[in-house]
C-alpha positions as CSV (number, residue, x, y, z in Angstrom):
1,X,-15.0,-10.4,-95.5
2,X,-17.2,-8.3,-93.2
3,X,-16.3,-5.0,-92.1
4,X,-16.8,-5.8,-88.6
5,X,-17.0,-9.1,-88.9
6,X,-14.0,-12.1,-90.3
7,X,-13.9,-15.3,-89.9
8,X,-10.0,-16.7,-90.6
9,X,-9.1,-20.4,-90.7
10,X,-5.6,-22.2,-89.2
11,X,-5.3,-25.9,-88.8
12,X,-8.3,-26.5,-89.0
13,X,-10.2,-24.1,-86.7
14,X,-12.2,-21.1,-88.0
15,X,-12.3,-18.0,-85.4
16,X,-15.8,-15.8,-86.3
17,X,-13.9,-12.5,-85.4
18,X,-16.3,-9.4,-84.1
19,X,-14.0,-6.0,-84.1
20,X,-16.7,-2.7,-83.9
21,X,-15.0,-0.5,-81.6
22,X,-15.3,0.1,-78.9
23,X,-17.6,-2.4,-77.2
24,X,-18.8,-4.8,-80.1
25,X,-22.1,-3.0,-80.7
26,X,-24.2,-5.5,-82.6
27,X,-25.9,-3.7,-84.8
28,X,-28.0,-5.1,-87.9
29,X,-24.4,-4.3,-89.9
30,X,-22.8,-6.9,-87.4
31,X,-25.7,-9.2,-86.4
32,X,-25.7,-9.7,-90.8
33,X,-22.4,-10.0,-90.6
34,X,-22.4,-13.2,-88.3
35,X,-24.8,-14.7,-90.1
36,X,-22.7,-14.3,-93.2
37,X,-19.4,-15.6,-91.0
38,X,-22.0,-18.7,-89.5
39,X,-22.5,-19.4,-93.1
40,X,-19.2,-19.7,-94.7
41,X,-18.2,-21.3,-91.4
42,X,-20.8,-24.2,-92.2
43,X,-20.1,-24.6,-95.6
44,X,-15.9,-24.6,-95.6
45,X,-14.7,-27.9,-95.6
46,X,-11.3,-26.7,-94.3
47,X,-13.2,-25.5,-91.2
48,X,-13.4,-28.9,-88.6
49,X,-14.1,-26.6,-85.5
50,X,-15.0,-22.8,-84.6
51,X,-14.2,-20.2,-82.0
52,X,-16.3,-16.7,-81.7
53,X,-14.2,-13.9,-80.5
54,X,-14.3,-10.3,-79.6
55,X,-10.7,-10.2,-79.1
56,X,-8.7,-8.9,-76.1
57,X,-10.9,-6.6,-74.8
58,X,-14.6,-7.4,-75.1
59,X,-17.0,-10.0,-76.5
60,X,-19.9,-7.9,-77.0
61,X,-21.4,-5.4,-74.9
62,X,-24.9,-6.2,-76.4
63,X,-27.1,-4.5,-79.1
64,X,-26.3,-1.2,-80.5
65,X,-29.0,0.5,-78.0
66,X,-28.6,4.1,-80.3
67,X,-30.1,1.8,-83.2
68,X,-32.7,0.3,-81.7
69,X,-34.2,3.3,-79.6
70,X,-35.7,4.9,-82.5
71,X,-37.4,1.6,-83.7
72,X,-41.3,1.5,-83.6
73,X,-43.1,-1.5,-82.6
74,X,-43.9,-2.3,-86.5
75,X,-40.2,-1.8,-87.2
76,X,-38.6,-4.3,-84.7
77,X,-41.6,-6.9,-85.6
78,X,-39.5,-7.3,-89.0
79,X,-36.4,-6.9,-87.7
80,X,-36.7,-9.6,-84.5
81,X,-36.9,-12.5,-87.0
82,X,-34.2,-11.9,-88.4
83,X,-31.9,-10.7,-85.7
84,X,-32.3,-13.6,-83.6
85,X,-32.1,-15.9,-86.6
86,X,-28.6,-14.3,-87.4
87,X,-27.4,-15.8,-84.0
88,X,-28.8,-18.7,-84.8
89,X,-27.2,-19.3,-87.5
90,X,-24.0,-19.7,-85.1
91,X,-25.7,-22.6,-83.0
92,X,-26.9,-24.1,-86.4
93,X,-22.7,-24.8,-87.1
94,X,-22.6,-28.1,-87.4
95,X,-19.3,-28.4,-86.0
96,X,-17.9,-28.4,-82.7
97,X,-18.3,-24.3,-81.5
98,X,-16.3,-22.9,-78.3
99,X,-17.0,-18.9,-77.2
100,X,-14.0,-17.2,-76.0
101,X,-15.4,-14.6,-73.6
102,X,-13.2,-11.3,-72.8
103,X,-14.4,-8.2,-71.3
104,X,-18.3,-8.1,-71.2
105,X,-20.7,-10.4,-72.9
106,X,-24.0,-8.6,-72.0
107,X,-28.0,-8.8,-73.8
108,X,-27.1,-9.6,-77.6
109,X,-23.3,-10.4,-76.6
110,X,-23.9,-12.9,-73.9
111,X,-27.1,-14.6,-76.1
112,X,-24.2,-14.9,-78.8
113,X,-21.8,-16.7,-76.1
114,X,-25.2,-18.7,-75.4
115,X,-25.0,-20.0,-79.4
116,X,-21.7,-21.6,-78.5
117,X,-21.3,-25.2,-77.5
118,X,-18.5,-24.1,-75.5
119,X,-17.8,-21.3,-73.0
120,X,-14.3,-20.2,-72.0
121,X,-14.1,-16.9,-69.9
122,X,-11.5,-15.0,-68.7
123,X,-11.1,-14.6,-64.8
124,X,-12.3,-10.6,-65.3
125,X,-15.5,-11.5,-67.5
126,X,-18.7,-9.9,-66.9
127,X,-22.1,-11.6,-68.6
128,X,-25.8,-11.1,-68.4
129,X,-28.8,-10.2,-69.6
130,X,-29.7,-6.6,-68.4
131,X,-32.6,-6.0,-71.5
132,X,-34.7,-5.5,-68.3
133,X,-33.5,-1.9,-67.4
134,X,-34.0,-0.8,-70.8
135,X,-38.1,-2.0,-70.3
136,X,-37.9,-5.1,-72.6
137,X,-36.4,-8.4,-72.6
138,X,-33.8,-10.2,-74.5
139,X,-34.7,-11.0,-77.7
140,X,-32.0,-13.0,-79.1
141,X,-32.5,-16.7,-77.8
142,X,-31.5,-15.3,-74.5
143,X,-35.0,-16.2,-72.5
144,X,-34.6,-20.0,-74.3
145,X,-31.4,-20.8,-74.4
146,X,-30.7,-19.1,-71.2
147,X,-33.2,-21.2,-68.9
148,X,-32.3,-24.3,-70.9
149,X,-28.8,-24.2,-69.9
150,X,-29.0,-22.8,-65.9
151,X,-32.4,-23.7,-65.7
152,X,-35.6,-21.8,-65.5
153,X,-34.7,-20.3,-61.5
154,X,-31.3,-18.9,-62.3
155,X,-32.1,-17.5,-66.0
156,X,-35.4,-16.0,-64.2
157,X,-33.2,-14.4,-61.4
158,X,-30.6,-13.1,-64.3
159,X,-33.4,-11.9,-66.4
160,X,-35.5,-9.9,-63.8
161,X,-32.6,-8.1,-62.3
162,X,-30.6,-7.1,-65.4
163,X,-27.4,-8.0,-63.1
164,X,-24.4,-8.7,-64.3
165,X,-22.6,-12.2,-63.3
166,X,-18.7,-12.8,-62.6
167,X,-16.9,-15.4,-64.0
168,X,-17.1,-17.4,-61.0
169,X,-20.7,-17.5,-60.3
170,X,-21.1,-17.9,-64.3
171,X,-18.4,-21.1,-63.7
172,X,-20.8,-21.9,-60.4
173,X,-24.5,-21.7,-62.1
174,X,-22.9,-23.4,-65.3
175,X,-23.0,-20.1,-67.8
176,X,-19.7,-20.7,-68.7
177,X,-17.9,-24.1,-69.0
178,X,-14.2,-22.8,-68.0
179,X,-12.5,-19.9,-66.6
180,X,-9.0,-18.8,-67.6
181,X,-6.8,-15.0,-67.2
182,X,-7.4,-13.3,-69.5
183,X,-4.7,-13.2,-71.3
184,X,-5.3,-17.5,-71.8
185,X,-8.8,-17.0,-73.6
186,X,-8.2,-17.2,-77.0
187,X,-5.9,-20.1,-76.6
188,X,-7.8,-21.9,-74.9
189,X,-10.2,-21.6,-77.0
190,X,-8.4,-22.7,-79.7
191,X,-6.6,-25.6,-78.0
192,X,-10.5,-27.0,-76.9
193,X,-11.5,-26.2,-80.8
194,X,-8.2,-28.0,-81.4
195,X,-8.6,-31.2,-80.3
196,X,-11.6,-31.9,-83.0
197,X,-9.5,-30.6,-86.1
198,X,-8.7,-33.9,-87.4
199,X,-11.5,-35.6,-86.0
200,X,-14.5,-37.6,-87.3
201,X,-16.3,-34.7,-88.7
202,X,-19.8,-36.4,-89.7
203,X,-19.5,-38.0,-86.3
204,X,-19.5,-34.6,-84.3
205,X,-21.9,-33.7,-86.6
206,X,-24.1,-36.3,-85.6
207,X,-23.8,-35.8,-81.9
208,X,-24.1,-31.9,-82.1
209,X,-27.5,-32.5,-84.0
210,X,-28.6,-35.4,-82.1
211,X,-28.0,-33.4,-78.5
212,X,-29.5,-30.0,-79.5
213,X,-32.9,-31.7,-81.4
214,X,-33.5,-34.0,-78.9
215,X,-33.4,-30.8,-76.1
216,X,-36.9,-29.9,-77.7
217,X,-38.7,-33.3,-77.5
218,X,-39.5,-35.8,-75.2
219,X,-37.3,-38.6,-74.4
220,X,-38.6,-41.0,-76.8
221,X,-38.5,-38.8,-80.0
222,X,-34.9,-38.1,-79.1
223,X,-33.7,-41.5,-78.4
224,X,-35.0,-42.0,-82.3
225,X,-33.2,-39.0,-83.1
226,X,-30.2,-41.1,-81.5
227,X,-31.1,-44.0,-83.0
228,X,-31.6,-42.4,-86.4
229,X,-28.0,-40.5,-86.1
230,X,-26.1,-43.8,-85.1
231,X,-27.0,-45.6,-87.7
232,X,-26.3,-43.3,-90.3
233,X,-22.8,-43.4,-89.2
234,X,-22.1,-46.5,-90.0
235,X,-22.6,-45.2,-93.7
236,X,-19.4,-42.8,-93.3
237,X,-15.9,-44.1,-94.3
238,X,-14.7,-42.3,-91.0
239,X,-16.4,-44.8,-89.5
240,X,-14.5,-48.0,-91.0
241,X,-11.4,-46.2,-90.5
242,X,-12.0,-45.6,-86.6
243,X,-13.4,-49.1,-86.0
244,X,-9.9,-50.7,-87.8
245,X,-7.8,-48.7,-85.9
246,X,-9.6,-49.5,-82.6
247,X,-9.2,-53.3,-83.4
248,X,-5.7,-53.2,-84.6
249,X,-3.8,-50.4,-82.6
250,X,-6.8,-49.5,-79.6
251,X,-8.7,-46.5,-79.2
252,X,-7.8,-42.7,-79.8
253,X,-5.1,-43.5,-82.9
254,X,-7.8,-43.0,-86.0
255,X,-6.6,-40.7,-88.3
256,X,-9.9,-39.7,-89.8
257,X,-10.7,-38.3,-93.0
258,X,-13.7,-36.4,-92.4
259,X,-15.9,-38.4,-95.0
């Protein structure tokens, strides 16, 4: 258990928890802090699906600027590894991930949302990448995940400017995947998280790993990735179980085991 930072399993879904009054400041306390939530997410069996959360409020105003503007050029060349490797180590879940966005999600916070699979924001949400005003850029994933989900123009246009984007442009320019009030966030995040509780866990796990490897190769390496993946499956027990149940009672009635 983290100071700033929980993660808490119900039925199946774990919610990675950020609470640092007043904005979410992630600091190298909190960024260490996901990592170490990302972690135990991974390697809980009793977690099937994961939701990141800032709570009611806010999902992360960004990094704690106060830190960081004392840092010298030698100190943030050892500390960039591993702050954007501990918001990696949320996309690296192997499990179905969903970010419910409150509030702001801005630099650090919105390249957090970006680690998601998932993006539910509430009607009032603000996200972008304003690392530009301060004279750098982000430094989080936000430059490569960013353009590989909007594309290079709109990431570009969020990136130069430093704006910040409403929840309906971020629904428009696909930033975000769904937009709620705000008072729906968290459940909705938890009822998308919910529906892959009891399902084919290796399966997902398969499809999560065969999607995000194959977004850095060409088309043929990732159709072996595919390839590679499928097969594998048919090495699970979940596997047997969902293909009997399709044949006997049709589709969507497998009660999977996880194995």
């Amino acid at each position: 258990m983290g100071e700033f930072v929980n993660l808490t399993v119900s039925d199946g879904i774990g919610t990675i928890r950020l609470d640092r009054p007043k904005m979410n400041a992630l600091n190298v306390q909190v960024q260490e802090e996901i990592r170490a939530a990302a972690l135990e997410a991974t390697a809980n069996d009793d977690v099937r699906a994961v939701v990141i959360y800032g709570g009611e409020r806010v999902f992360a105003a960004g990094a704690d600027i106060k830190e960081m503007a004392d840092m010298s050029y030698a100190d943030m060349v050892k500390r960039s590894g591993p702050l954007q490797s501990s918001l990696s180590a949320v996309a690296a879940i192997p499990k179905p991930t969903v970010a419910a966005v409150t509030g702001y999600a801005l630099g650090g916070g919105c390249e957090l949302a970006l680690c998601a699979d998932y993006r539910i924001a509430a009607d009032d949400a603000k996200l972008g990448q304003p690392e530009i005003l301060l004279g750098i850029i982000p430094g989080a994933g936000g430059t490569q995940r960013l353009s590989r989900l909007i594309g290079p123009s709109k990431a570009k246009d969020l990136i130069y400017t430093g704006r910040f984007v409403d929840a309906a442009e971020s629904l428009a320019i696909g930033l975000v995947d769904k937009v709620v009030p705000a008072a729906e966030v968290y459940d909705a995040a938890v009822a998308w998280a919910g529906q892959f509780a009891g399902g084919a866990a290796l399966a997902l796990r398969a499809a999560k790993e065969a999607i995000d490897s194959g977004l850095g190769v060409d088309l043929s390496t990732g159709l072996e990735i595919e390839r590679q993946q499928f097969a594998a499956l048919f090495a699970t027990e979940d596997r047997a179980i969902g293909m009997k149940s399709f044949v006997e009672n049709g589709p969507g009635k497998a009660e999977f085991k996880g194995i």
